[in-house]
GUMI-941445 format. One record per residue (C-alpha): x, y, z; residue in one letter. Coordinates in steps of 0.1 Angstrom, whole numbers, padded with zeros to 4 digits. Example, Ala and Ser with C-alpha at 12.3 -4.5 7.8 and 13.67 -1.06 7.14 Angstrom:
BEGIN
      xx      yy      zz   residuo
    0123   -0045    0078         A
    0137   -0011    0071         S
This chain:
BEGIN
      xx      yy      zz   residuo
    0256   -0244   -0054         X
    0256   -0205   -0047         X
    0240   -0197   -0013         X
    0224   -0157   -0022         X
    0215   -0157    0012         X
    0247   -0153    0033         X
    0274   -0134    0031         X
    0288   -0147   -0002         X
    0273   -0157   -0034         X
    0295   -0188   -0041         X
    0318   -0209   -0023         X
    0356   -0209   -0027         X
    0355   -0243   -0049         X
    0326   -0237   -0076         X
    0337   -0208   -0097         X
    0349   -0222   -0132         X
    0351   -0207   -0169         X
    0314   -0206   -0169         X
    0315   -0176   -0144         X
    0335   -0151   -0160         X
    0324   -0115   -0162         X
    0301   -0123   -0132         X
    0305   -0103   -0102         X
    0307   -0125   -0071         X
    0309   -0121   -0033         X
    0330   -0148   -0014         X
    0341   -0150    0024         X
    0370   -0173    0034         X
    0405   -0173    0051         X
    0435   -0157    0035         X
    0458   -0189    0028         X
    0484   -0183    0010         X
    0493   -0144    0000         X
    0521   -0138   -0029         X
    0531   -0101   -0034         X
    0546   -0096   -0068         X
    0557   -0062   -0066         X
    0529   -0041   -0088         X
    0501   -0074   -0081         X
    0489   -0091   -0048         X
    0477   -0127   -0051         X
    0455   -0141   -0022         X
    0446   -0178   -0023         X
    0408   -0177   -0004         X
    0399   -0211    0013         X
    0371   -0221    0029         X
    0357   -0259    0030         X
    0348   -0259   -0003         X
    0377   -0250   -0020         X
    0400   -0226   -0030         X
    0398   -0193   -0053         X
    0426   -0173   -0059         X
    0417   -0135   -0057         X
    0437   -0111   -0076         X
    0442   -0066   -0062         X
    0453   -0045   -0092         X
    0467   -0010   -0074         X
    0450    0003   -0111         X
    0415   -0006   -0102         X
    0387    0008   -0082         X
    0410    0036   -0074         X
    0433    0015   -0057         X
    0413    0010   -0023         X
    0411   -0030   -0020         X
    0453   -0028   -0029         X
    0457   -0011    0004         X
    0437   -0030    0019         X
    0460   -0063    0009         X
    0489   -0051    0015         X
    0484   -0054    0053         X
    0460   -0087    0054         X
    0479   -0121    0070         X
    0474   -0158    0066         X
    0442   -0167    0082         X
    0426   -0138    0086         X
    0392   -0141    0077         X
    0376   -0116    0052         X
    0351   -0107    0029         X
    0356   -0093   -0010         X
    0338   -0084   -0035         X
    0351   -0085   -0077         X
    0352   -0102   -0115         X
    0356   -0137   -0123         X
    0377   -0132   -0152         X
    0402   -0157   -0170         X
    0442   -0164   -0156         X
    0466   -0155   -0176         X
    0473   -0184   -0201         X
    0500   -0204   -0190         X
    0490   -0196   -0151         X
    0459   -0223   -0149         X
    0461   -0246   -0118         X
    0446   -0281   -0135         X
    0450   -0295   -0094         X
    0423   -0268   -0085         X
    0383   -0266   -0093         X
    0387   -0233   -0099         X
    0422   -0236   -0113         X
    0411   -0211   -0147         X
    0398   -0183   -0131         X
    0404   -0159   -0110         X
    0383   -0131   -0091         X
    0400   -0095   -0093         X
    0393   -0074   -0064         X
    0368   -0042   -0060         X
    0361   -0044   -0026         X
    0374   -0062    0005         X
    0367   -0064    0041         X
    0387   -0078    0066         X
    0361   -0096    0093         X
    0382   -0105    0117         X
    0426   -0111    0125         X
    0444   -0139    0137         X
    0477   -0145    0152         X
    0503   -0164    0137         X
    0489   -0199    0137         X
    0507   -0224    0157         X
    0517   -0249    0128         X
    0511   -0244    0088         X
    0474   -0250    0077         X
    0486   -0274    0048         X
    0480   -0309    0046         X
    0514   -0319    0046         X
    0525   -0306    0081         X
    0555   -0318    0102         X
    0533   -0304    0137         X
    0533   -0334    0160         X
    0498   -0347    0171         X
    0497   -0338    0204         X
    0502   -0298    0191         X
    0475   -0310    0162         X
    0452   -0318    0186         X
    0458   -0289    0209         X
    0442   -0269    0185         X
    0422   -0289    0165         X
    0399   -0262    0155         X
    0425   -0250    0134         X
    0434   -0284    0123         X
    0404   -0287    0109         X
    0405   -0262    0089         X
    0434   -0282    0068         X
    0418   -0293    0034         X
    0424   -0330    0041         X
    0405   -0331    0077         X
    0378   -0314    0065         X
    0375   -0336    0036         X
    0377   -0364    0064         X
    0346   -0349    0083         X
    0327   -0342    0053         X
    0332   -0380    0042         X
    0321   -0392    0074         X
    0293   -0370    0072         X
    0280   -0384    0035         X
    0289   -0421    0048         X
    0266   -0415    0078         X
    0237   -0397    0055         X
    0241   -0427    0029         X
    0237   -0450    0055         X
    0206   -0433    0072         X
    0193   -0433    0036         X
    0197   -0468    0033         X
    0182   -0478    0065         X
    0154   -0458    0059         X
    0142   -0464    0028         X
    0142   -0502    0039         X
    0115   -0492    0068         X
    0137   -0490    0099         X
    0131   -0471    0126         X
    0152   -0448    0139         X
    0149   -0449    0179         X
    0173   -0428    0206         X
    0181   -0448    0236         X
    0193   -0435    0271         X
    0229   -0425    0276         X
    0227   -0429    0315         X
    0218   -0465    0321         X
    0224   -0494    0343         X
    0262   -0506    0347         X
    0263   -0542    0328         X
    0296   -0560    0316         X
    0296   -0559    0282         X
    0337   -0570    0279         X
    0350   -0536    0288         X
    0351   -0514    0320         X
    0323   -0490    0323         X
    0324   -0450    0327         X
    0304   -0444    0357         X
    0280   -0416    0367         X
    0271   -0407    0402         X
    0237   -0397    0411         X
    0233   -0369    0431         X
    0201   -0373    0435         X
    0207   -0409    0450         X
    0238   -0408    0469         X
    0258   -0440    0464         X
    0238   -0449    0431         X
    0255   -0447    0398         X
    0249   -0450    0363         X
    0267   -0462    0335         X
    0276   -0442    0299         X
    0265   -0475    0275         X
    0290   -0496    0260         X
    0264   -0503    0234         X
    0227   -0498    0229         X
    0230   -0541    0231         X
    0203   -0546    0258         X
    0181   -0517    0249         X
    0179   -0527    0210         X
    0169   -0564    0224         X
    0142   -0544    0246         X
    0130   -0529    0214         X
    0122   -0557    0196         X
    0103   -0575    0222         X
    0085   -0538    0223         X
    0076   -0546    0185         X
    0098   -0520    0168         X
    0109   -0550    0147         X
    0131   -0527    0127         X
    0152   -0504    0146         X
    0188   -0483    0140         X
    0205   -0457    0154         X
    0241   -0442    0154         X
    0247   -0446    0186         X
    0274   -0430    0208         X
    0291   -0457    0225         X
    0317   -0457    0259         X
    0346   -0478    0273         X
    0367   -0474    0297         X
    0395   -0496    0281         X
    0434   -0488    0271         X
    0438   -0472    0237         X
    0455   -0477    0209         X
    0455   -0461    0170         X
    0420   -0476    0165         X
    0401   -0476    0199         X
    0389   -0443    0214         X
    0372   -0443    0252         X
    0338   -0430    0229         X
    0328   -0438    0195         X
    0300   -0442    0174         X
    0286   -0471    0160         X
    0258   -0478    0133         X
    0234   -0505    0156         X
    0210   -0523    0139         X
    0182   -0550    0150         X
    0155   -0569    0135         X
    0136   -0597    0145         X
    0110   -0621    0133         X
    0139   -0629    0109         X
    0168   -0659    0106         X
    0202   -0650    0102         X
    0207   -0654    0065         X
    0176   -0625    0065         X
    0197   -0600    0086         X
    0229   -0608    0062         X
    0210   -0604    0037         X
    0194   -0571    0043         X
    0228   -0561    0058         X
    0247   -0568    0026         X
    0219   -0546    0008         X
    0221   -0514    0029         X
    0260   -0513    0033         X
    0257   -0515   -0003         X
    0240   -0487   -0014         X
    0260   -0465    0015         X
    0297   -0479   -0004         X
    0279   -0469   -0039         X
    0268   -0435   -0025         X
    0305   -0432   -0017         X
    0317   -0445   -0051         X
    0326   -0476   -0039         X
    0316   -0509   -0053         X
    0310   -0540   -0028         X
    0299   -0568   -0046         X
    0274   -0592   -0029         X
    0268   -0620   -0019         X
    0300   -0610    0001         X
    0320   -0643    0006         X
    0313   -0664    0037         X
    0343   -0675    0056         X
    0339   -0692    0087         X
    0361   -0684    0116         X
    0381   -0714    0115         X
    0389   -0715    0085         X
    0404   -0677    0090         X
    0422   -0690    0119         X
    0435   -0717    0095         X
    0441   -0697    0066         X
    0452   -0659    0077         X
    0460   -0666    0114         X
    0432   -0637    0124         X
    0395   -0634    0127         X
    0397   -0605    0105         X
    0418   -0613    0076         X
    0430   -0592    0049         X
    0428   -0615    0015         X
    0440   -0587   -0008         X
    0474   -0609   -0005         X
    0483   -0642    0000         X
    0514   -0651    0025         X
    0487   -0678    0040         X
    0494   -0703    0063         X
    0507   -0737    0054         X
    0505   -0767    0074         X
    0533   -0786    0075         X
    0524   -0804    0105         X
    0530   -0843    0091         X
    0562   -0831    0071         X
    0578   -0832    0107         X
    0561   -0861    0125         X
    0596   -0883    0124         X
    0622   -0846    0125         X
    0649   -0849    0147         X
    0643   -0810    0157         X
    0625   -0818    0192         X
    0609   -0784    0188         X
    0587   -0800    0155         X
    0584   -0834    0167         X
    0568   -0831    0199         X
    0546   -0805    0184         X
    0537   -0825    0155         X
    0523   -0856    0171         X
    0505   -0839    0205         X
    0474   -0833    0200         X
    0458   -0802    0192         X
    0489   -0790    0181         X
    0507   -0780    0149         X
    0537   -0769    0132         X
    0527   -0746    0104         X
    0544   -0713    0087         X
    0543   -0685    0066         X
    0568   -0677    0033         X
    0572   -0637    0030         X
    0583   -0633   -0006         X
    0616   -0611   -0010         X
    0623   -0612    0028         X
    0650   -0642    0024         X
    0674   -0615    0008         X
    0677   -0595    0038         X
    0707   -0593    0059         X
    0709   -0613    0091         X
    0704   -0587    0114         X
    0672   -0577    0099         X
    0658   -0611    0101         X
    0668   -0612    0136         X
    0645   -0583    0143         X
    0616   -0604    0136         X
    0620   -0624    0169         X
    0605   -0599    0192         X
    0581   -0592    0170         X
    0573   -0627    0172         X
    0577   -0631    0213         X
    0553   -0596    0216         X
    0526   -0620    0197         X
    0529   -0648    0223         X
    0555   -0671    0207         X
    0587   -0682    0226         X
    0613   -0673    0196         X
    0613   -0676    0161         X
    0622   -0706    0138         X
    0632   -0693    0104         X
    0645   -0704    0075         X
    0656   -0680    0045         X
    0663   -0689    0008         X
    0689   -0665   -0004         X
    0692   -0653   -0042         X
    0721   -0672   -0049         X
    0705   -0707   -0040         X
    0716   -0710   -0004         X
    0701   -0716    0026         X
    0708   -0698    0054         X
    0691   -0706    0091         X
    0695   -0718    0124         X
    0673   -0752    0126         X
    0680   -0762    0092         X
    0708   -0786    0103         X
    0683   -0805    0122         X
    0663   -0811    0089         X
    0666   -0840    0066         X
    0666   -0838    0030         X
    0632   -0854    0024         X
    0619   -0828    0052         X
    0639   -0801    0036         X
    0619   -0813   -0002         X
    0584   -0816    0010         X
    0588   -0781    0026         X
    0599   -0761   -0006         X
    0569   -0781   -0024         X
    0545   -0778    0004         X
    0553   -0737    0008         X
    0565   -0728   -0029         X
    0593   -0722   -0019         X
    0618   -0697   -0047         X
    0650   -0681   -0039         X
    0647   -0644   -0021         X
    0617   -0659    0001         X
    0618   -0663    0041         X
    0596   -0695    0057         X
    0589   -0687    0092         X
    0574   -0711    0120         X
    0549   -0718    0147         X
    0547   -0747    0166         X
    0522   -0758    0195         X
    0486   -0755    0201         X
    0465   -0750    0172         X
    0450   -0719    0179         X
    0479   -0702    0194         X
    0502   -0710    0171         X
    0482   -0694    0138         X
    0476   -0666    0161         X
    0512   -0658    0157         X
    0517   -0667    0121         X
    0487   -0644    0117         X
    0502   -0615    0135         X
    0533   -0627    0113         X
    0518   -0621    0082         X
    0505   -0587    0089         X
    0541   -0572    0102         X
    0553   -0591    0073         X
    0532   -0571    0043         X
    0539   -0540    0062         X
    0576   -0543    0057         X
    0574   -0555    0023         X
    0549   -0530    0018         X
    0528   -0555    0001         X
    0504   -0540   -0022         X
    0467   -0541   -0010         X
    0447   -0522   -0038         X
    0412   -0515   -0037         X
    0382   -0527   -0006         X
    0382   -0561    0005         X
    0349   -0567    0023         X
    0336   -0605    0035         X
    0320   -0620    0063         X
    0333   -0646    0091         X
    0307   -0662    0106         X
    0305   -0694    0129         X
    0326   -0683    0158         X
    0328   -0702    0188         X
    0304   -0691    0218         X
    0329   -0689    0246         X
    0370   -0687    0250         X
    0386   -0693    0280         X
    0398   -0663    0297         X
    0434   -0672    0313         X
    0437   -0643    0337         X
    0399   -0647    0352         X
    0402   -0683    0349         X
    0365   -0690    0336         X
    0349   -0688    0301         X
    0339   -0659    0285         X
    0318   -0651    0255         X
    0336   -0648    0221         X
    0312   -0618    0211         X
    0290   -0612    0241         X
    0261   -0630    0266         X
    0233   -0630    0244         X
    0242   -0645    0213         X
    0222   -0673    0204         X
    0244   -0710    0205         X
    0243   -0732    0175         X
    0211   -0755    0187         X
    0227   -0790    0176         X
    0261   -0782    0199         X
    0239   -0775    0229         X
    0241   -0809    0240         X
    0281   -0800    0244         X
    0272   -0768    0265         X
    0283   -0787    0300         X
    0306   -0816    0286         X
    0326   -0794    0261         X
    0313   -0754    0258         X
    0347   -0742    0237         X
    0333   -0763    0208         X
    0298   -0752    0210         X
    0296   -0728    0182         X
    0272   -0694    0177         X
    0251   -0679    0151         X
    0275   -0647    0147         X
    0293   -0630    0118         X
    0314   -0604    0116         X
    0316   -0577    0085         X
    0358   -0577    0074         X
    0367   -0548    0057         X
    0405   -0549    0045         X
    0417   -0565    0072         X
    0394   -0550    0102         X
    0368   -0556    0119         X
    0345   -0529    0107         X
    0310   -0544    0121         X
    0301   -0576    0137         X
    0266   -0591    0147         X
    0250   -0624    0158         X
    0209   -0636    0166         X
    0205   -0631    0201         X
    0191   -0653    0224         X
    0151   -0652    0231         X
    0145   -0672    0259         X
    0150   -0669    0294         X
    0157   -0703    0305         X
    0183   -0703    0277         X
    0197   -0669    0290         X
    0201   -0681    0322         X
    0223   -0717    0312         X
    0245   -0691    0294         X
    0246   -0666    0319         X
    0253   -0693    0342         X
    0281   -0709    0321         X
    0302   -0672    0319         X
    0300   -0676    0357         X
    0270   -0652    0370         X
    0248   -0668    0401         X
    0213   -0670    0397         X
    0211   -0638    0418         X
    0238   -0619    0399         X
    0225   -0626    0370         X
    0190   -0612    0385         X
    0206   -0581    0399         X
    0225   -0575    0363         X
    0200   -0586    0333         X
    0168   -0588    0357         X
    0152   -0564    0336         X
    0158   -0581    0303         X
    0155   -0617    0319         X
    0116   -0609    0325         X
    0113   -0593    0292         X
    0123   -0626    0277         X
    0095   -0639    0292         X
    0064   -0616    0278         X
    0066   -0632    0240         X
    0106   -0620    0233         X
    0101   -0629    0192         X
    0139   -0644    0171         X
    0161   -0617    0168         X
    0193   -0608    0156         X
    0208   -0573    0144         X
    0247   -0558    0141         X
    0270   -0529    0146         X
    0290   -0512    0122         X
    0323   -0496    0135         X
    0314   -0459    0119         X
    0347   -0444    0131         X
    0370   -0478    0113         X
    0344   -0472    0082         X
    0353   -0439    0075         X
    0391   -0446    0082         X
    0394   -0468    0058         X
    0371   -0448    0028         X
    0393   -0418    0036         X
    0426   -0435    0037         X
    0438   -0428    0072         X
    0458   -0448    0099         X
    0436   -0438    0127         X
    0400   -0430    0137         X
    0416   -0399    0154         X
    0414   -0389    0117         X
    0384   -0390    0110         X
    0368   -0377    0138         X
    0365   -0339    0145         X
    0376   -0339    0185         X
    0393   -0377    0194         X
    0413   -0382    0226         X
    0452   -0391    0224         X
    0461   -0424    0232         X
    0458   -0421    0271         X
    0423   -0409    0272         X
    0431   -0367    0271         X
    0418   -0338    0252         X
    0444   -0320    0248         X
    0423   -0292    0238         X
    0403   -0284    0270         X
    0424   -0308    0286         X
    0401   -0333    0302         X
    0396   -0353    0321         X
    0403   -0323    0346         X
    0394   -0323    0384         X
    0361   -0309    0399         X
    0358   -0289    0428         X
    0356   -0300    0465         X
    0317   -0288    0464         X
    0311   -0306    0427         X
    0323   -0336    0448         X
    0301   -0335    0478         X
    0272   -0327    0459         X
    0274   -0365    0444         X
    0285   -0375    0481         X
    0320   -0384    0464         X
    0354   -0375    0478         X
    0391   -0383    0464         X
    0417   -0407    0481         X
């Protein structure tokens, strides 16, 4: 649409055939500037496009020629001229505009710039850290602001959605009480209570509950969200998240009603999700994909193979194959068998970096042969039930877990993953589902106690509450997670709604009576005034967009991330304070 009211009559992306002979105004930056001798051609971008603009030293007396010949890439200016037709045989069928052009009357140059520090294009060699040291002219590349402007009709579609179903939108506090949520907290000092802090939210989690026992029954927000954790491509120490509550409902009504919003926000982005998304429960993941978050746009799933080795004179396989809760089970990566020794070798510290203590293998060569390490210790009925049990053909590689059950498709699932990355396994298209069920607690090794799977509040599966003292790994919770191609890109669960409930769980994760008081006292007695069922989720905004817009890491798709130890490298903080900054919050350094 043409905006008559600024500086420019049309953007740089909506002049077509329909607009020649028009006189039109445009602003943008000078791109990409060719000189051919007699004719200047300027390439004009702003975020909506590109036009190119042509200067004629034969027209309007020549002015706006001169004027050319000393603008620069990036300089931003302002010109005035005819949409007329390029010269047939000089269309650009890759550009909106790619059949006209706009010759040149008048032109004035707003503003210079120096010589940017890497290429605006979106093919650019520039390292990251040099990217994100001036990200404001990062930006300016076509494909990052097609990123932000994605996010930004995702988020909109989404609101849309949300709204027209009758939630509210409600804003809650961004300095609040520190609570452990699974991650460290940012902390604030007070100044105005020396020695009191607050905490930056790691989610709205106990506020939304709050709501609902306030009768919002209905409530979202995209929320700003804080952890102090370490990094990696998809984590950043802030991000936004779409969190959602409802109560008065059961859990099938809050999948239901999820299903139908995230929907309409896909279609909005011409993407189709078809629901009833598939149900798988997290076991069967485990079981199947090795990962609570599987990708099922390819196969490579685990096989167990567990009673094809009960009797194997491999020690490795037997023992695992009759204690109990263990397994032998593998994967077969299709084409990987033909690679040369040294490659497959590689694949062991993959395998040791995912918690396994080598790497049994077993490759099936082109040719017919059989090339591994353990093989020797197989026999020839072992050797028959695995190539029927795995479909074994030549060119494919079997590789093995043994030992406890969970651990061992843990590894076969991290297996799989660094498996269709090398072979560049084709994943075409969305892949959205559900895993629900998970288990209510795991035990945490390093703290030595149990910890909750997704976090304290989420409502246990009543019938395994009688298990909650004798055997709380197996008691299960009303949870599900929303898997989109092979992330976690939202996950919610019903929420627990009364206090003496609270407290049992509470107590189990290891919290006294009085720390759980001093922590959740606020929502403990809120449970008590009428708290109605409840459950809601929260959809990873920043993984979302990622994935619509095709990138490998939120920093993509978001217009000012940190690097991957917590910096801007733009006004590089975190940065220190002054000495009187400090004492005003009564805070000194070591």
């Amino acid at each position: 649409m043409g905006d008559t009211h600024a500086m420019h009559t049309h953007t740089c992306g909506e002049l077509t055939a329909e607009h020649i002979g028009s006189e039109v105004t445009l602003t943008g930056w000078v791109w990409r500037r060719r000189d051919h001798g007699g004719l200047i051609f300027v390439d004009l971008r702003d975020r909506a496009g590109v036009t190119q603009i042509s200067f004629d030293p034969e027209h309007s007396g020549g002015t706006a020629f001169h004027a050319a010949e000393t603008i620069r890439s990036e300089w931003p200016i302002k010109v005035t001229g005819t949409v007329r037709r390029r010269p047939e045989g000089m269309e650009n069928a890759k550009l909106a505009t790619g059949d006209i052009e706009v010759l040149i009357s008048d032109i004035e140059v707003l503003n210079r710039s120096r010589t940017p520090p890497f290429q605006i294009e979106d093919h650019i060699e520039a390292g990251e850290d040099i990217r994100l040291r001036y990200r404001y002219l990062d930006i300016r590349r076509p494909k990052m602001m097609s990123n932000l402007k994605l996010r930004s009709d995702f988020t909109f579609a989404i609101r849309d959605a949300l709204h027209r179903r009758a939630f509210m939108e409600v804003e809650t506090p961004s300095l609040f009480k520190s609570t452990p949520e699974g991650a460290r907290d940012f902390l604030v000092p007070s100044r105005i209570q020396p020695g009191h802090f607050y905490a930056l939210p790691q989610s709205p989690q106990l506020l939304k509950q709050l709501l609902m026992v306030g009768g919002v029954e209905r409530y979202y927000q995209v929320a700003k969200c804080f952890r102090d954790e370490d990094l990696r491509a998809d984590r950043q120490p802030e991000f936004t998240q779409v969190d959602i509550e409802m109560s008065f409902v059961e859990q099938d009504d809050v999948m239901a009603e999820l299903e139908d919003v995230l929907k309409d926000a896909f279609a909005a982005m011409g993407v189709d999700m078809p629901t009833p998304l598939r149900r798988l429960s997290y076991w069967d993941a485990m079981e199947t994909y090795g990962i609570d978050k599987p990708d099922t746009r390819y196969g490579m799933h685990l096989v167990d193979v567990t009673d094809i080795f009960k009797e194997s004179s491999f020690k490795v396989f037997a023992s695992a194959a009759n204690a109990e809760g263990s397994v032998v089970k593998c994967i077969n990566a299709k084409g990987a068998g033909s690679w040369a020794r040294a490659k497959i070798d590689k694949l062991e510290p993959v395998a040791r970096e995912l918690g396994a203590k080598g790497l049994a293998w077993i490759a099936f060569r082109e040719d017919g042969s059989v090339n591994s390490p353990i093989v020797k210790f197989f026999s020839d009925e072992e050797m028959a039930a695995l190539r029927e049990r795995t479909e074994v053909e030549p060119g494919d590689l079997v590789m093995f877990a043994a030992g406890p059950r969970l651990e061992s498709c843990e590894i076969l699932g991290g297996m799989r993953c660094h498996m269709a990355d090398a072979l560049d396994v084709p994943r075409e298209g969305h892949d959205f589902l559900w895993v629900v069920d998970f288990p209510l607690f795991h035990w945490d090794e390093d703290r030595k106690a149990y910890a909750a799977e997704h976090q304290p509040f989420t409502q246990p599966v009543e019938d395994d509450l009688g298990r909650l003292d004798t055997d709380p790994l197996s008691v299960g919770s009303r949870t599900y997670d929303f898997v989109m191609d092979g992330f976690e890109a939202g996950g919610g669960g019903m929420r627990i709604h009364n206090a003496e409930l609270q407290e049992r769980i509470l107590e189990k994760l290891g919290f006294t009576p009085e720390g759980a008081r001093e922590q959740f006292g606020f929502l403990m007695d809120a449970l008590e005034f009428g708290a109605p069922p409840m459950g809601g989720f929260a959809l990873g905004l920043d993984r979302v967009c990622m994935l619509l817009a095709g990138a490998d890491s939120i920093r993509e798709v978001m217009a000012f991330p940190k690097t991957s130890s917590g910096s801007d490298m733009m006004s590089e903080a975190p940065s220190p304070v002054s000495a009187r900054q400090l004492k005003e919050v009564s805070l000194r350094t070591l």
